[in-house]
C-alpha positions as CSV (number, residue, x, y, z in Angstrom):
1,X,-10.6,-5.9,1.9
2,X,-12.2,-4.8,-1.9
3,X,-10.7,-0.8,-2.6
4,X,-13.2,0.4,-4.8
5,X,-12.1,3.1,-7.8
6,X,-13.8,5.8,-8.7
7,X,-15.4,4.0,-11.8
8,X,-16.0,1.1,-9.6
9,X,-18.0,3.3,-7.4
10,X,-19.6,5.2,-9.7
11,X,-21.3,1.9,-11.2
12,X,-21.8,0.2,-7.9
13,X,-24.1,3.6,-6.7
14,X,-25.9,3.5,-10.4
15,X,-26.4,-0.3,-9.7
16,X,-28.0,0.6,-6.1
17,X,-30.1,3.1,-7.0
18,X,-31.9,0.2,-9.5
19,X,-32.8,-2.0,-6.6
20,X,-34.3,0.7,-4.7
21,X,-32.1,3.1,-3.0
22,X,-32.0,6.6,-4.5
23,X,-29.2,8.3,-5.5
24,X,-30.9,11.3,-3.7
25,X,-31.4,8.6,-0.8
26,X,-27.3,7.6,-0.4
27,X,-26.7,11.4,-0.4
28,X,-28.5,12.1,2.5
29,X,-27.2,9.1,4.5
30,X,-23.5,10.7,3.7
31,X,-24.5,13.7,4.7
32,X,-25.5,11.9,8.0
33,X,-22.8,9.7,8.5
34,X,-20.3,12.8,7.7
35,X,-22.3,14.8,11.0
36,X,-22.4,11.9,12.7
37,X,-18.7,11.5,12.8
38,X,-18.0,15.2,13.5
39,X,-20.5,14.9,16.9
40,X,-18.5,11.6,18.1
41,X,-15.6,13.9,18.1
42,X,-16.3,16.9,19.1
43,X,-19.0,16.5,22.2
44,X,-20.9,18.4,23.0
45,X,-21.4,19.9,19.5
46,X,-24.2,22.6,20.5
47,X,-22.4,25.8,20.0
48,X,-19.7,24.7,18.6
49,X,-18.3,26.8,15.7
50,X,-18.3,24.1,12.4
51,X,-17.6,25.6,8.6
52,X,-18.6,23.0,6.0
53,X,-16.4,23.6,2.9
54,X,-18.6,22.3,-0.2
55,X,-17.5,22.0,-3.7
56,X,-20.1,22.6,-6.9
57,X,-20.7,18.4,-7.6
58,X,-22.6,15.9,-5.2
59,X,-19.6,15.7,-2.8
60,X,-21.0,19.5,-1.9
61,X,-24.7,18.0,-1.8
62,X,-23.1,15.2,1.0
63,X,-21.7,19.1,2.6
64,X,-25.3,20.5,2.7
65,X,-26.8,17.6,4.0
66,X,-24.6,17.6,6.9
67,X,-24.5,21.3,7.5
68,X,-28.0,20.7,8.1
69,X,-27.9,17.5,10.5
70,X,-25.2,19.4,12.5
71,X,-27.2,23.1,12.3
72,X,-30.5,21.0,13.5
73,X,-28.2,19.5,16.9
74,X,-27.7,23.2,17.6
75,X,-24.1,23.5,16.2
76,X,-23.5,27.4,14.6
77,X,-22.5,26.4,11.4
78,X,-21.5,28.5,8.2
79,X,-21.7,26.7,4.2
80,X,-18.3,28.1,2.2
81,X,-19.1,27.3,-1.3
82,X,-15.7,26.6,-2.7
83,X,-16.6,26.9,-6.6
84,X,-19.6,28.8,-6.1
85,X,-23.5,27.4,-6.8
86,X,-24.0,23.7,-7.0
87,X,-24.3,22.3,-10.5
88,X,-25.7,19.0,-10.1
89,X,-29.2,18.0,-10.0
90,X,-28.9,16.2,-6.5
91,X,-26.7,18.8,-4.8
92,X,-29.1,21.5,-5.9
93,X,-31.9,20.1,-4.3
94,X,-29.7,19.1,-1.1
95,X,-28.9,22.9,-1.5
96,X,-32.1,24.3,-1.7
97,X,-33.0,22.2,1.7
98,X,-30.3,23.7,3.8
99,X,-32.0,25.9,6.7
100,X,-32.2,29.4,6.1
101,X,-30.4,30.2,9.4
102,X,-26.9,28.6,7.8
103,X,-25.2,31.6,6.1
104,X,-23.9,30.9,2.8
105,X,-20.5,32.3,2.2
106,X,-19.8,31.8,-2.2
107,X,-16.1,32.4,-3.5
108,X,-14.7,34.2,-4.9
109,X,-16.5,37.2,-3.3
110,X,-16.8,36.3,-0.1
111,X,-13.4,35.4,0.6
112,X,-12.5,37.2,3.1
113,X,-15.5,36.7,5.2
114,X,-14.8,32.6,4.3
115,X,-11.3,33.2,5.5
116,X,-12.3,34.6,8.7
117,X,-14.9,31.9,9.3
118,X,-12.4,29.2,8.8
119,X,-10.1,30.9,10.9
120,X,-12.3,31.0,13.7
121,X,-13.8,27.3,13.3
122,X,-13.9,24.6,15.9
123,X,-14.9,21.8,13.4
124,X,-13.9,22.4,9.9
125,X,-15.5,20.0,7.3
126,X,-14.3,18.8,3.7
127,X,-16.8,18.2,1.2
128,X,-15.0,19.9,-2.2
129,X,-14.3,17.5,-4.4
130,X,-14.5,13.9,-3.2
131,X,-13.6,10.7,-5.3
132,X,-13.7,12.1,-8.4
133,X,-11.1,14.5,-8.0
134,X,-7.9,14.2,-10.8
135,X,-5.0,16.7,-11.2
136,X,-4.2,20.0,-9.7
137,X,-6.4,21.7,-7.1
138,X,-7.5,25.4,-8.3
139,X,-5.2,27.9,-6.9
140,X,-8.4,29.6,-4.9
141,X,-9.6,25.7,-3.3
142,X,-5.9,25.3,-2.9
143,X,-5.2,28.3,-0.7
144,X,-8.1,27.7,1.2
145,X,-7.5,24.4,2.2
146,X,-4.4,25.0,2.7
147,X,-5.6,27.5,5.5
148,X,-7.3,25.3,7.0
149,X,-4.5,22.6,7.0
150,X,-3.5,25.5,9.4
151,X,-6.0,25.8,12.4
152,X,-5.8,23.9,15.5
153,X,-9.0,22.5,15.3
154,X,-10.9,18.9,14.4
155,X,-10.7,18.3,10.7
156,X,-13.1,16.0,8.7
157,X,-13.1,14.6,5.4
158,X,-16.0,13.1,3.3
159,X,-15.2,10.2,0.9
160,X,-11.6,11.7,0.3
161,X,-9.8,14.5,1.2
162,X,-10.3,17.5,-0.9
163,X,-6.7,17.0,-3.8
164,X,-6.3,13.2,-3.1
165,X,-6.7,11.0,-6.3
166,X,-8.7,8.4,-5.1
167,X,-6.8,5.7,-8.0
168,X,-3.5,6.8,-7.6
169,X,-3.0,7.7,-4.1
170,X,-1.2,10.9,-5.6
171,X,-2.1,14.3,-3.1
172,X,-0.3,17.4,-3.2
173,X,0.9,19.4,-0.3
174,X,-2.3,21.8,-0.1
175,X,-4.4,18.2,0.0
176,X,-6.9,18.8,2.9
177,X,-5.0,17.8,6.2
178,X,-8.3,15.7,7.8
179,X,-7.6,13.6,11.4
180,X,-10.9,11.6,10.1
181,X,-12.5,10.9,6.8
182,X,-15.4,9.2,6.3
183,X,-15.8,7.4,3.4
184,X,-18.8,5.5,1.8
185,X,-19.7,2.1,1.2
186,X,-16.0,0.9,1.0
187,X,-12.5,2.5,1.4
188,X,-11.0,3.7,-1.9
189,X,-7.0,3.3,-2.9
190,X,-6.3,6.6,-1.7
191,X,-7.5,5.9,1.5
192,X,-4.4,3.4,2.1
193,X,-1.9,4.3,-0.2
194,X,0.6,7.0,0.6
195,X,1.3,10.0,0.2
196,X,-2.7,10.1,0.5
197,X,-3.2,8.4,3.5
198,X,-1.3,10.9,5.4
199,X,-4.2,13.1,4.2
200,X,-6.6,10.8,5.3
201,X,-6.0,10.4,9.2
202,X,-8.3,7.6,10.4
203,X,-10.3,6.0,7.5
204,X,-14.4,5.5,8.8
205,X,-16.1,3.6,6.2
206,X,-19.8,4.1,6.6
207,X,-23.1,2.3,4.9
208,X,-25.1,4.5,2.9
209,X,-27.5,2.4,0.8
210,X,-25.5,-0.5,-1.6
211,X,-26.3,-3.4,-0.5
212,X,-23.5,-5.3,0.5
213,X,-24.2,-8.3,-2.0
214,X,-23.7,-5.3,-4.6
215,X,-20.3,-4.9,-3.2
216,X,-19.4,-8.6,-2.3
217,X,-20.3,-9.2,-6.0
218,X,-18.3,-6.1,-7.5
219,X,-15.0,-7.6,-9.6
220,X,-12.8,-5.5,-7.9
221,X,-8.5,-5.5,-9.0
222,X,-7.6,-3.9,-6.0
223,X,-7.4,-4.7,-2.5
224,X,-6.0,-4.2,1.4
225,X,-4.5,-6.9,2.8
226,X,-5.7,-7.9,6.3
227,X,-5.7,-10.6,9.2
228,X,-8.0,-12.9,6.6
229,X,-5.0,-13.3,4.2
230,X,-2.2,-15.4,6.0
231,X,-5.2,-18.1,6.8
232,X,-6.3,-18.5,3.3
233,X,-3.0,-18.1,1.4
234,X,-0.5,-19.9,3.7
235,X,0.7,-23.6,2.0
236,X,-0.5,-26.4,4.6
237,X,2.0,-29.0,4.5
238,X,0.4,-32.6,5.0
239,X,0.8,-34.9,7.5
240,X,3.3,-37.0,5.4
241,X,5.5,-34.0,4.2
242,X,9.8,-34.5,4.4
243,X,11.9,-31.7,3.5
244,X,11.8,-32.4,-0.7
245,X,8.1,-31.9,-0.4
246,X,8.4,-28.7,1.3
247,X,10.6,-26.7,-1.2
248,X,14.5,-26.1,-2.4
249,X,15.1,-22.5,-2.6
250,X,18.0,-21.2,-3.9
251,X,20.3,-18.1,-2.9
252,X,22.7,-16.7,-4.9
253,X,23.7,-13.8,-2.4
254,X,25.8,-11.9,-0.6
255,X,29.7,-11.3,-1.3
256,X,32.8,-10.6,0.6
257,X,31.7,-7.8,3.1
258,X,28.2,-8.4,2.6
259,X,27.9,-11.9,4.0
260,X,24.8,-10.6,6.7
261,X,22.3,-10.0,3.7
262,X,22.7,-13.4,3.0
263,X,22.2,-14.4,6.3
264,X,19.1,-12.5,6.8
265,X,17.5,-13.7,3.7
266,X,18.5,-17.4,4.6
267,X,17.2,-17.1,8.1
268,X,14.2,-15.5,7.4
269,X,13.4,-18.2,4.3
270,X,14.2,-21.5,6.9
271,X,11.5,-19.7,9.9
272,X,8.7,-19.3,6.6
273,X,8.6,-23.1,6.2
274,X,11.1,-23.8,3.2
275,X,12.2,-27.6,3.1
276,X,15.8,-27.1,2.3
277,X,17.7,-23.8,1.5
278,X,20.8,-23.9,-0.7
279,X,23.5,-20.7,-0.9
280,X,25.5,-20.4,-4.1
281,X,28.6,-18.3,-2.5
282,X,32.4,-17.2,-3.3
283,X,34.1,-19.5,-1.7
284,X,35.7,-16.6,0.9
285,X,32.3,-16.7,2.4
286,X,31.5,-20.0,3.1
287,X,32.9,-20.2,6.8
288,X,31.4,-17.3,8.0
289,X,27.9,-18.3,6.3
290,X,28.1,-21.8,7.2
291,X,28.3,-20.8,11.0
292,X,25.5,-18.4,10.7
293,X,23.6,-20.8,8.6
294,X,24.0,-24.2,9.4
295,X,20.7,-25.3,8.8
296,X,21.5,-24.2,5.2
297,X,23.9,-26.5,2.2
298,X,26.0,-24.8,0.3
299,X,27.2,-24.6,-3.4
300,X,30.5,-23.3,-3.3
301,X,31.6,-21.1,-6.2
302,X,35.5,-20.6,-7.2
303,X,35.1,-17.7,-9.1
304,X,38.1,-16.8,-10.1
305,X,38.8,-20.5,-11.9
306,X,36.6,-19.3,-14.6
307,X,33.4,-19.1,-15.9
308,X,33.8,-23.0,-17.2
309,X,34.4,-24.1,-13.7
310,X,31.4,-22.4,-11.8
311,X,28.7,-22.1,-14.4
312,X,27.3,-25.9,-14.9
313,X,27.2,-26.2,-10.8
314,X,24.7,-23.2,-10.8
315,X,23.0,-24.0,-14.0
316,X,22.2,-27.2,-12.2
317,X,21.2,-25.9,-9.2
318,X,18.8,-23.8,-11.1
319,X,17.6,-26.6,-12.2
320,X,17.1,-28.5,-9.2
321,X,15.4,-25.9,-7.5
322,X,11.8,-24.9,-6.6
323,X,12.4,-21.3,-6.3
324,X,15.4,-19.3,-6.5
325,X,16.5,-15.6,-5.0
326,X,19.2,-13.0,-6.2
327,X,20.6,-10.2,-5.6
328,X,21.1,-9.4,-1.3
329,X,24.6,-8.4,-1.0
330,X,25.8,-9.7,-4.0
331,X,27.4,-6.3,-4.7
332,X,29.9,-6.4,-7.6
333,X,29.4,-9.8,-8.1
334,X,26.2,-9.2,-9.8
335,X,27.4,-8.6,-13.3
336,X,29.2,-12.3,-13.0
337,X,26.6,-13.8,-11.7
338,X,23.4,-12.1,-12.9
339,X,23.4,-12.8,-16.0
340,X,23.7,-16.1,-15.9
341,X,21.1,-16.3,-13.5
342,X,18.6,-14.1,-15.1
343,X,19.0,-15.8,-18.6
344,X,18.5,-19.2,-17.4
345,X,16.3,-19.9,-14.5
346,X,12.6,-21.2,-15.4
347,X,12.1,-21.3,-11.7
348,X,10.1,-18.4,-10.0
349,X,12.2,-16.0,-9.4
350,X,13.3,-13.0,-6.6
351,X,15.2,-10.4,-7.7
352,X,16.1,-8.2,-4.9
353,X,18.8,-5.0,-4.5
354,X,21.7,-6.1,-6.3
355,X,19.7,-7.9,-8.7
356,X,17.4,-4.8,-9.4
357,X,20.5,-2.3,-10.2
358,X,21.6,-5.0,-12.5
359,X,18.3,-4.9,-13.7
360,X,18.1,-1.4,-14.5
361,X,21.5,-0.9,-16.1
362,X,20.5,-3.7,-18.7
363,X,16.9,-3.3,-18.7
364,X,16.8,-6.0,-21.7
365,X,16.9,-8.9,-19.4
366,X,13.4,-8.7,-19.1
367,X,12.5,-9.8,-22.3
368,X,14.2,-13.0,-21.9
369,X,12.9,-14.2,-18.9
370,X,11.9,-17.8,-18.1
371,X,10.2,-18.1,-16.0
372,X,7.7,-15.8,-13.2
373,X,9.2,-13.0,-11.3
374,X,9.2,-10.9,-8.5
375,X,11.1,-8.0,-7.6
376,X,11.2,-5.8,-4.5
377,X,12.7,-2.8,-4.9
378,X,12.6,0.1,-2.2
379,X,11.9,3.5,-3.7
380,X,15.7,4.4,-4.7
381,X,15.9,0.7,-7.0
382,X,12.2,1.3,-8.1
383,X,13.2,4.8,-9.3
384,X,16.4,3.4,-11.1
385,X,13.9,0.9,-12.6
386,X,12.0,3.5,-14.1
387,X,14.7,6.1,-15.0
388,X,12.5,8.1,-12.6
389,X,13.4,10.2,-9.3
390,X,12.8,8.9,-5.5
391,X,10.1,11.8,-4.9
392,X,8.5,10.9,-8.5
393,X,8.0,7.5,-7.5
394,X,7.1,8.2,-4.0
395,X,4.2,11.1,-5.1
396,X,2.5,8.0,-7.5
397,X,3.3,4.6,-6.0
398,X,0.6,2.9,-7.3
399,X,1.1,3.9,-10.5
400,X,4.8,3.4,-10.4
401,X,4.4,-0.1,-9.2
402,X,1.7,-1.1,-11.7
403,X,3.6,0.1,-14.7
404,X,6.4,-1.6,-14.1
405,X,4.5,-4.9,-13.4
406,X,2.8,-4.4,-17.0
407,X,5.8,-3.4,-18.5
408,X,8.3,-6.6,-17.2
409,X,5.7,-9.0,-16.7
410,X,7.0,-9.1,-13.5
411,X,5.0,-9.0,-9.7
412,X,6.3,-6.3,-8.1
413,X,6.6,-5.5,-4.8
414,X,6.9,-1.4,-4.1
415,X,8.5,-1.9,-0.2
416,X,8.1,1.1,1.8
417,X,5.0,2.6,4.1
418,X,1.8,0.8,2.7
419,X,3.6,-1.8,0.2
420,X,2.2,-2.0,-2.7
421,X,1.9,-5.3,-5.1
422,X,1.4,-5.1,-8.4
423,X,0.7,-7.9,-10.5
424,X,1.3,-7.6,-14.9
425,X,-2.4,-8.9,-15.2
426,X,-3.9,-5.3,-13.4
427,X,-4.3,-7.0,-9.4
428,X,-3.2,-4.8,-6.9
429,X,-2.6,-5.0,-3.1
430,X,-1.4,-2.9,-0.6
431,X,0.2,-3.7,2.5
432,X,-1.1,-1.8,6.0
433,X,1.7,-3.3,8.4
434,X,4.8,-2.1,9.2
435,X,6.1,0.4,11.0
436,X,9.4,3.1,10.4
437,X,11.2,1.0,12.9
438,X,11.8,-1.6,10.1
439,X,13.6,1.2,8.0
440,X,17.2,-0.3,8.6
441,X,19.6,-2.6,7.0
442,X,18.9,-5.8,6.3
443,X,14.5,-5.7,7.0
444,X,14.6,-5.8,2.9
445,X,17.0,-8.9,2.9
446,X,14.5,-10.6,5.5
447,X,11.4,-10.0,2.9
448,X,13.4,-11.0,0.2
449,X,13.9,-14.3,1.9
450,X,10.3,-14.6,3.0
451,X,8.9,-14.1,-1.0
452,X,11.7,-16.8,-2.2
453,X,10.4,-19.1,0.7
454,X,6.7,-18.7,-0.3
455,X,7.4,-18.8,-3.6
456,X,9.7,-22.3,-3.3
457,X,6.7,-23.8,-1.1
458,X,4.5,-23.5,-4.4
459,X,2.8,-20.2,-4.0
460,X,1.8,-18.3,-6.6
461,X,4.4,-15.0,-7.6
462,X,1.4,-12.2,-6.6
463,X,0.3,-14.1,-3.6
464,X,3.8,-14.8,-2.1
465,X,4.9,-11.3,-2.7
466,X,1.5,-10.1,-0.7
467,X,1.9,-12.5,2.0
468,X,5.3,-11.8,2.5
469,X,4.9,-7.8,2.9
470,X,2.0,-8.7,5.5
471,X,3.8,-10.7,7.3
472,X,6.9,-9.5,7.0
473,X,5.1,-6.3,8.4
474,X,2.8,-7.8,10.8
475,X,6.3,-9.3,12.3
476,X,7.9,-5.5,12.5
477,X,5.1,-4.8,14.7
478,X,5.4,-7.1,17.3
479,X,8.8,-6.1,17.7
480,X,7.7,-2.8,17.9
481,X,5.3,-3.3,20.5
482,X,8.2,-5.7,22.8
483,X,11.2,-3.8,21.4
484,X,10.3,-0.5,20.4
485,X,10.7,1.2,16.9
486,X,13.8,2.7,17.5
487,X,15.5,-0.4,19.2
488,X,14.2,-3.1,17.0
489,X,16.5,-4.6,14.6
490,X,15.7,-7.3,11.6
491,X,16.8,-10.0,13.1
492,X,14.4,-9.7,15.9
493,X,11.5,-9.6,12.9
494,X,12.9,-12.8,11.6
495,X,13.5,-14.5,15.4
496,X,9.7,-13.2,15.6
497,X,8.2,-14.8,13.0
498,X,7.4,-18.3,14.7
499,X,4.9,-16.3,17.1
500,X,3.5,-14.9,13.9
501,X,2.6,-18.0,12.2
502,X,1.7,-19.6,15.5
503,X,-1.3,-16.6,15.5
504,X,-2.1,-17.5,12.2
505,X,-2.0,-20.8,12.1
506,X,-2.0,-22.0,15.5
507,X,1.3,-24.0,15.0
């Protein structure tokens, strides 16, 4: 599904109201679709006690419009204009229609009298700012929507909620609290990205006038991911495939005391389809992995016989592969192995937890890349990445994951509620499954797996790192659903993931 940025939108309206639709025209639809909401959800609505907060720009004209639809079906509503008269052409006019019987309550003077009607609303409706919102809300629109973050009543947004950047996802913590937003023509990255989506409640996109060739037509860099994806991304392998045809991935993981990340992330590669899976390991963990693994072969490593003695065997291995992963469990290993890894391979790459922190203690390694790669870092590698905190990253995750991807040249894959994946040449997706049940040990070492798999099977680096999230995610649910969140574990994801392909694939 297209996300649509503010600029994005912005042209696609201008481009509608050419063919015939007026700007005026998509207001009043808004408007509509915004009071139409608010009556599904709060029946009956006559007599109900509804405050429309409206903001000076034409996301106040969409308020107006509605106040009106809503007054008209015998609601008792009351206007609150946030930053006083309307100063657009359109939301004048919109302004100028509302029924005389709606009172008008204009900050800053009537603040009290606002308060008081907010405090005694049923229905409290958002239309301040909308998509075109950027940086810090006023510290009067701030306080007041932070009162109404407050009341027990139905909350509703139009386009956006009032403080949410509709690019960056970014919101701040007196962002309008809305259980529904309606949003127009198409949702917007800050409708699925975190922390704004929190903001958001239940996304309704509603038709207000482009026509949909206009949006099917509109080069878009961002996206959701969604049930279409798996169908049209998945490798199909022919009729006269063997295991050479199907991939070689290669897993230089795990390390005395860590030997179940490696497990996970050979597991969960063998269920995604790879032909053959390789482990280059310490030779202290080959009993226990060959057990756990035996679909698996195994390079085994004598590391302490000296660089001389290992080295060749995994430069040829390298070689030899279709795809190679590094990084889950390797602990202390990594600064043996890593760079030996990271200079050489020309094969797409994973880098994944161990891997990262190497990464970000010798940040120069991405210069000399060979070939594509992917990392996945959760928010505490991402923010070692970027010499940044956890809450830093976490408050711009879009951003975060973008500029890294530009920066390294790398796809990156931001793991955490609503994935995000970032590709260096701008393409963006974000993830919608998953769950919190997922947040244990080892669900990261199971994605990491599924992305090498992918990735070995001849996917392309932004792809396999999409389709791994979704159904890496999609998998996390249905254990949810049979398991529960707090119950399920990752190796039930990756034992699940034969039901998912059968659903997407039907075998």
């Amino acid at each position: 599904m297209k996300l649509f940025c503010k600029d994005e939108m912005q042209r696609l309206e201008q481009a509608a109201a050419q063919t015939g639709t007026s700007l005026g025209t998509m207001m009043d639809r808004a408007g509509a679709a915004v009071a139409d909401e608010v009556e599904k959800r709060c029946r009956p609505i006559q007599g109900r006690r509804v405050v429309v907060l409206c903001g000076k720009g034409n996301n106040g004209g969409d308020g107006f419009v509605c106040a009106g639809e809503l007054f008209r079906q015998g609601a008792v509503c009351t206007v609150v204009l946030v930053q006083g008269e309307p100063q657009t052409g359109l939301a004048k006019e919109a302004y100028a229609r509302l029924p005389k019987e709606v009172p008008c309550l204009k900050l800053p003077g009537d603040r009290q009298a606002a308060e008081r009607a907010v405090r005694q609303a049923e229905v409290l409706v958002d239309c301040v700012f909308g998509f075109s919102f950027r940086g810090e809300l006023p510290r009067e629109a701030g306080e007041l929507l932070a009162l109404c973050n407050q009341q027990d009543c139905l909350r509703v947004a139009a386009d956006l909620p009032s403080g949410a950047e509709c690019d960056t996802g970014r919101a701040g913590g007196e962002t309008f609290r809305a259980q529904a937003t309606v949003t127009f023509t198409g949702k917007k990255p800050a409708n699925c990205s975190y922390p704004a989506k929190e903001y958001c409640g239940e996304t309704v996109v509603r038709q207000v006038g482009v026509p949909a060739a206009l949006a099917e037509e509109a080069q878009t860099r961002m996206f959701e991911l969604d049930e279409s994806f798996p169908g049209r991304w998945l490798p199909r392998p022919d009729v006269q495939c063997n295991k050479g045809s199907q991939g070689k991935l290669l897993l230089v993981c795990g390390s005395y005391g860590m030997a179940g990340a490696c497990i996970m992330a050979a597991r969960a590669a063998l269920r995604c389809g790879v032909g053959l899976v390789q482990v280059a390991v310490e030779k202290e963990l080959y009993p226990i992995l060959a057990q756990a693994v035996p679909e698996a072969v195994f390079l085994i490593l004598d590391l302490e016989a000296g660089r001389g003695a290992w080295e060749p065997k995994l430069l040829a291995a390298l070689n030899g592969c279709s795809a190679c992963l590094i990084g889950c469990g390797l602990g202390g290993l990594s600064e043996t192995l890593c760079p030996v890894v990271l200079a050489h391979c020309e094969k797409p790459l994973v880098v994944d937890a161990d891997g990262l922190n190497f990464c970000a203690k010798h940040p120069e390694v991405f210069e000399s890349a060979q070939g594509p790669w992917v990392l996945t870092p959760h928010p505490g590698e991402m923010a070692r990445l970027c010499g940044d905190t956890v809450p830093e990253i976490q408050a711009d995750r879009l951003g975060a994951a973008k500029t890294k991807a530009r920066e390294t040249g790398a796809v990156v894959a931001l793991k955490g509620a609503a994935t995000v994946i970032a590709g260096p040449d701008g393409r963006c997706a974000i993830n919608p499954t998953g769950n919190p049940g997922m947040a244990k040990g080892g669900s990261g070492d199971a994605l990491a797996g599924m992305v090498g798999s992918l990735l070995a099977q001849g996917v392309p680096p932004f792809q396999a790192a999409a389709l791994g999230a979704y159904l890496h995610g999609y998998a996390g649910d249905r254990c949810a659903a049979a398991l529960s969140q707090r119950a399920m574990l990752p190796t039930d994801l990756i034992e699940m993931l034969p039901q998912v392909f059968r659903h997407f694939t039907g075998r």
